[in-house]
TIDREN-162503 format. One record per residue (C-alpha): x, y, z negated. Coordinates in steps of 0.05 Angstrom, whole numbers, padded with zeros to 5 digits, always signed. Layout:
<pts>
XYZ;...
</pts>
This chain:
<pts>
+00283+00146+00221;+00283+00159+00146;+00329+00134+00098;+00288+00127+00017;+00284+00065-00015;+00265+00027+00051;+00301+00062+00099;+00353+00044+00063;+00347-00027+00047;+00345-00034+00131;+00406-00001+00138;+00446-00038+00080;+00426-00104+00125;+00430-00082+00185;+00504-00057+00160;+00521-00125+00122;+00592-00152+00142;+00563-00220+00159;+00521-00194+00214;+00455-00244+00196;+00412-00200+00239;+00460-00206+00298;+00469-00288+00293;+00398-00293+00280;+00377-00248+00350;+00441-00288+00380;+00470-00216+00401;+00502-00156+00376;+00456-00111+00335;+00483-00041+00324;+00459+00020+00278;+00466+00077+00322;+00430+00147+00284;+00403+00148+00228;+00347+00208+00227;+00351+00245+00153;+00330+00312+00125;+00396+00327+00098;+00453+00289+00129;+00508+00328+00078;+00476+00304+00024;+00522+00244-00018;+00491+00180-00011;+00512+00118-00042;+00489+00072+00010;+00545+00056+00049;+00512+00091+00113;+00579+00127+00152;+00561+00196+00151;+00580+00203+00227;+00507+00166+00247;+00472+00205+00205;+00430+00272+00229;+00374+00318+00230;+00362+00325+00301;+00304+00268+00323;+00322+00288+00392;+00396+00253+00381;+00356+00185+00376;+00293+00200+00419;+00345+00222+00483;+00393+00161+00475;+00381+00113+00525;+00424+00068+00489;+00380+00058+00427;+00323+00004+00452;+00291+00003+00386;+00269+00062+00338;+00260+00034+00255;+00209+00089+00234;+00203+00087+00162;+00195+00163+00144;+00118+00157+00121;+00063+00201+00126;+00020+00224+00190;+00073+00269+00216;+00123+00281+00243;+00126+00205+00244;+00074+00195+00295;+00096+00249+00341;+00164+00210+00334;+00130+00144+00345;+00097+00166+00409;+00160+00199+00436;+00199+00131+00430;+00148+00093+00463;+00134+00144+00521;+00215+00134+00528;+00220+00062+00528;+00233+00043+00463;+00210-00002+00419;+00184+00015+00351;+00185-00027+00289;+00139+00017+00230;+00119+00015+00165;+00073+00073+00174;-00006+00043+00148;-00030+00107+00155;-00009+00121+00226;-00032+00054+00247;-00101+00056+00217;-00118+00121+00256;-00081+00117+00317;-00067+00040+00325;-00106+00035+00386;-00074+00094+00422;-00007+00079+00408;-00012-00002+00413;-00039+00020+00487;+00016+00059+00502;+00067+00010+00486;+00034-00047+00531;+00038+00012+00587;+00105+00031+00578;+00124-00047+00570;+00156-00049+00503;+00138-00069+00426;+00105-00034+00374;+00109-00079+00311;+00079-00066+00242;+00081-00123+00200;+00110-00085+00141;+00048-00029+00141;-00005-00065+00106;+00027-00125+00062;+00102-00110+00048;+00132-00174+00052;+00064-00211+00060;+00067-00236+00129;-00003-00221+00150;-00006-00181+00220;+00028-00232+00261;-00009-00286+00235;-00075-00246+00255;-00050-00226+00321;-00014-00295+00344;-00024-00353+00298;-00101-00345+00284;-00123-00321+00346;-00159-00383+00356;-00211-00375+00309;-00277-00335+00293;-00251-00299+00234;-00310-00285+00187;-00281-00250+00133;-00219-00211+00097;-00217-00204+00018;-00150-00173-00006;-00114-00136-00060;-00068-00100-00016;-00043-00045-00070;+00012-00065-00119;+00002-00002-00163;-00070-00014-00184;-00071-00084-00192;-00008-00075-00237;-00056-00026-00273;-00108-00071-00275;-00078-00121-00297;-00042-00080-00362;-00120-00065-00371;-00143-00129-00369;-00090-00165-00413;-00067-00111-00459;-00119-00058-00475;-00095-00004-00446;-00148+00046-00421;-00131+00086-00352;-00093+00143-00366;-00043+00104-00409;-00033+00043-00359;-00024+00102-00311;+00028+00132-00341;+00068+00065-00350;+00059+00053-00277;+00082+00116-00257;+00151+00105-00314;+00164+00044-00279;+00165+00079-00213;+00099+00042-00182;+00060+00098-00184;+00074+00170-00151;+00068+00230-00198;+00007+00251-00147;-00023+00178-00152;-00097+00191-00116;-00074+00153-00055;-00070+00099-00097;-00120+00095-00148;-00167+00127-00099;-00159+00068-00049;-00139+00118-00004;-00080+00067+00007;-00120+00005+00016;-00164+00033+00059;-00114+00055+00105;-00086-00022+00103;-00159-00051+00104;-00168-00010+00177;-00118-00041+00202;-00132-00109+00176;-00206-00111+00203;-00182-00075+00270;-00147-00144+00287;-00188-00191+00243;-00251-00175+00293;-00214-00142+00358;-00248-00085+00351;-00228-00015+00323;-00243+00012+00245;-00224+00082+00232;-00195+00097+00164;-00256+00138+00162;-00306+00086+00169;-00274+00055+00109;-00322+00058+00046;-00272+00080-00019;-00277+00084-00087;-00221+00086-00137;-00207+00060-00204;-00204+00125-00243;-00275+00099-00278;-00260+00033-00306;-00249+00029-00380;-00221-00017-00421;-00295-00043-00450;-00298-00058-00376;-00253-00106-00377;-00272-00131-00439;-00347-00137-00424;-00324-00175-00346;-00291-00225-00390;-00348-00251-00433;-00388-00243-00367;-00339-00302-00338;-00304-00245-00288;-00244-00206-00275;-00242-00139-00247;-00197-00120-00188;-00190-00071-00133;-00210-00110-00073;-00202-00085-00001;-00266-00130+00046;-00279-00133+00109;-00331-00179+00135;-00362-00197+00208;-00442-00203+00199;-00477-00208+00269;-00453-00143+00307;-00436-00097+00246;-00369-00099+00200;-00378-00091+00135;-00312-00043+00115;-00299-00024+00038;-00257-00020-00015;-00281-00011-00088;-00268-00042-00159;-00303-00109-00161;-00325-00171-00218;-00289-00232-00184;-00309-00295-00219;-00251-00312-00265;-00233-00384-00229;-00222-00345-00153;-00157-00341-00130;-00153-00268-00127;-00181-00257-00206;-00109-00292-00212;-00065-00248-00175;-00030-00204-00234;+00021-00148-00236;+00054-00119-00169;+00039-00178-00125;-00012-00177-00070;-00070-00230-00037;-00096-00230+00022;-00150-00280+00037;-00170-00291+00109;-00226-00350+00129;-00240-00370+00196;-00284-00417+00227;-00232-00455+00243;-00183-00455+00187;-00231-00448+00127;-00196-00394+00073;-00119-00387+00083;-00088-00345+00025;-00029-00301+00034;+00008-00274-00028;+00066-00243-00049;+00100-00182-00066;+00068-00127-00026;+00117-00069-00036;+00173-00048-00061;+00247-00044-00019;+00266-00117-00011;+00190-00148+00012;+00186-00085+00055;+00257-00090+00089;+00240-00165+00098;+00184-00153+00140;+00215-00095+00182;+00278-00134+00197;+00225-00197+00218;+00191-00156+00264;+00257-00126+00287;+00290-00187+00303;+00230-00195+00338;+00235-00138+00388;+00310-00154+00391;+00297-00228+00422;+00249-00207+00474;+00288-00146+00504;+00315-00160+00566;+00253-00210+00575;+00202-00160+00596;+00134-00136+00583;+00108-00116+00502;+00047-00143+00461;-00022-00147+00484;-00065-00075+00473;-00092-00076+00395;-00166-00080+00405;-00175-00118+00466;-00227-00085+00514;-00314-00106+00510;-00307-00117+00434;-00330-00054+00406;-00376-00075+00339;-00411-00023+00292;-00383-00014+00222;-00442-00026+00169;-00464+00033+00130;-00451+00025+00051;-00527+00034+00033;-00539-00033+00071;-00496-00078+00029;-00535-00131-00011;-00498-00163-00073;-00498-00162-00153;-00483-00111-00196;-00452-00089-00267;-00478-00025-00296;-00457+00001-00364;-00502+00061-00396;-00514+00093-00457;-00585+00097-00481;-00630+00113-00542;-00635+00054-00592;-00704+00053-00597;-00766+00014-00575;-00788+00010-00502;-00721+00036-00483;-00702-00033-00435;-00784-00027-00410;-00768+00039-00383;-00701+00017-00350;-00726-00040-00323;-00790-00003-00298;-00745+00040-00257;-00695-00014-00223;-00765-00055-00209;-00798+00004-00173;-00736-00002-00133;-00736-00081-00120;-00675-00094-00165;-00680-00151-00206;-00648-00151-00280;-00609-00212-00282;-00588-00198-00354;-00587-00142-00401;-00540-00136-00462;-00537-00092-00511;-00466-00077-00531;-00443-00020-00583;-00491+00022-00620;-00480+00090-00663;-00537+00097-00723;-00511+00165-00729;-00528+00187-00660;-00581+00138-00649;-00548+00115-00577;-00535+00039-00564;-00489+00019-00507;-00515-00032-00457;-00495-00076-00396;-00542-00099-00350;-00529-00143-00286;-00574-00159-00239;-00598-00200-00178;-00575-00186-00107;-00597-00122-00087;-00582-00071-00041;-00539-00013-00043;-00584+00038-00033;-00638+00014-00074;-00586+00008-00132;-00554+00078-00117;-00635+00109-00128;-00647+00072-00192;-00579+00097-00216;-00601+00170-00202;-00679+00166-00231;-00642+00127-00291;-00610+00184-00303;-00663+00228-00307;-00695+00197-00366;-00693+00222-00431;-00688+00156-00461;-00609+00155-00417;-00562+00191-00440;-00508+00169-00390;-00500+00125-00334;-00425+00094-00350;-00403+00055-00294;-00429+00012-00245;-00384-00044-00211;-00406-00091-00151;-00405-00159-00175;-00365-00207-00123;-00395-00292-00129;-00358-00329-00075;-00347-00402-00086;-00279-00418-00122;-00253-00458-00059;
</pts>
């Protein structure tokens, strides 16, 4: 179902005269329908137009096709579609994150019922393998946390930002020239995107179930380049992280720009490519990496999962549910997060300026780790500064912010940026 860039990179293999699929599953693997919007319309994919059609109900009603590739996108129709295979006895192989991260359980429930597969490998890390690791080869151990950068298009931004200058709207527009970046990019560089991915992640990290709602998100629409230039000095790098972490009952579930310290492995994952870092009791910090979009990594992890479904038909039964039952643990609300924290703010250059700043974060139990003043403007009298502080908590920060800004000595409260200090190992 759907045939764009990925759609059709599974049909070109599943197509390919040397049959790889079909000597890898040991039988024959046939495309039967392909589901499009406009089946006159040329294509120069090789797909013969006599499969191709506009009537789901051509693939959804033939009890010949064992396995539906749904690779359309979006919330609908493609989970109507999804649930329609399943409820027919049909596998499904999807690269739909969105789908997954709000109606993962549901569907993953339905399959187990109905005995067959629903495999998603491809919906959070492109060509990353990542899901089956969580659900098979990890399941073993305690996992304690997640730390990824699960979207290719602002880490490539991020990275032009970081190495070149460039300020957001330009690095923007290069990503969206190069084709990384749609021309309505807010589920991107809103982490509307990663969120949707982190859901899923921390749904089978801690067998329980995260909405995409329960997902804290902030975008990257307010760095700047004196960001970037200001986490350097500071020993950091700034990326787009998606976390999830276990802490007693509570998940901690959030996706923001954050400082990573500059010798982590994720401060050196650059351009397009993706990280995600999983530790568990067990196996300490595992890091997956790799290209986490794009046709080829996508179609690798689709045909995986497919030649998946492919070897077990015929054996019986489908995966275990996704959240397995008694496991149900709270997500933590934002405003109870304790760590460090950048803040950038324009102020008046004049005595007793940092007194009354650091009067206001103190009221609030925020300690100043260090405060540095930056640019200044003799004409306007203003003087840029950066101050980090001490771990703190969210919501303490978050009041300071707003009484800070109600000072006349502030004229603006820049940016603020959570400040990430893991150990480099």
């Amino acid at each position: 179902m759907g045939l764009g860039v990925v759609g059709g990179g599974v049909a070109a293999t599943l197509l390919d005269p040397a049959q790889h699929v079909a000597r890898t599953v040991g039988r024959p693997v046939s495309l039967k329908r392909v589901l499009v919007r406009q089946p006159d319309k040329e294509r120069q994919m090789g797909v013969p137009p006599g499969i191709l059609t506009a009537d789901p109900t051509l693939l959804l009603n033939d009890p010949s096709i064992q396995v539906v590739v749904e690779v359309i996108g979006g919330e609908e129709p493609a989970s109507s579609y999804i649930r329609q295979s399943l409820s027919r006895g049909k596998s499904v192989v999807t690269a739909n994150k969105e789908v997954m991260a709000k109606e993962g359980q549901e569907l993953l429930t339905l399959a187990a019922a109905r005995g067959v597969d629903l495999l998603f490998e491809a919906s959070v890390g492109g060509g990353i393998p990542i899901v089956g690791p969580l659900m098979k080869d990890l399941l073993a151990n305690d996992i304690r946390s997640i730390q990824a950068i699960i979207n290719g298009t602002t880490n490539y931004m991020l990275t032009r930002m970081a190495r070149d200058g460039m300020d957001f709207d330009e690095a923007l527009k290069e990503a969206q020239g190069l084709g990384f970046a749609e021309a309505d990019p807010a589920n991107d560089v809103e982490g509307i995107d990663a969120g949707y991915k982190l859901a899923v992640l921390a749904s089978l990290a801690f067998h329980t179930q995260v909405r995409a709602e329960d997902v804290h998100r902030e975008g990257i629409s307010g760095l700047r380049a004196r960001d970037f230039r200001y986490a350097h000095e500071l020993g950091y790098a700034i990326k787009l992280l998606a976390i999830a972490r276990r802490e007693g009952g509570q998940v901690q579930a959030r996706v923001h720009p954050c400082f990573v310290p500059q010798e982590h492995m994720l401060a050196k994952v650059d351009g397009v490519f993706n990280a995600v870092e999983v530790e568990g009791d067990l196996t300490g910090k595992i890091l997956f990496h790799g290209r986490g979009a794009g046709r080829e990594p996508t179609t690798s992890a689709i045909i995986g999962d497919l030649v998946e479904v492919a070897k077990k038909l015929g054996a019986g039964g489908g995966p275990a549910p996704f959240f397995p039952p008694g496991n149900s643990l709270t997500v933590a609300p934002m405003s109870e997060l304790v760590t460090r924290y950048y803040i950038r703010l324009g102020a008046a250059d004049r005595p007793g300026v940092l007194a009354q700043i650091a009067r206001v974060l103190g009221d609030q139990d925020v300690s100043i780790a260090s405060v540095i003043q930056k640019d200044s403007n003799p004409g306007s009298q203003t003087a840029e500064l950066v101050v980090t502080t001490h771990p703190a908590r969210e919501k303490a920060v978050q009041e300071s912010l707003q009484r800070m800004r109600g000072l006349q000595v502030v004229r603006q409260v820049d940016n603020l940026v959570r400040v990430e200090d893991w150990p480099s190992d």
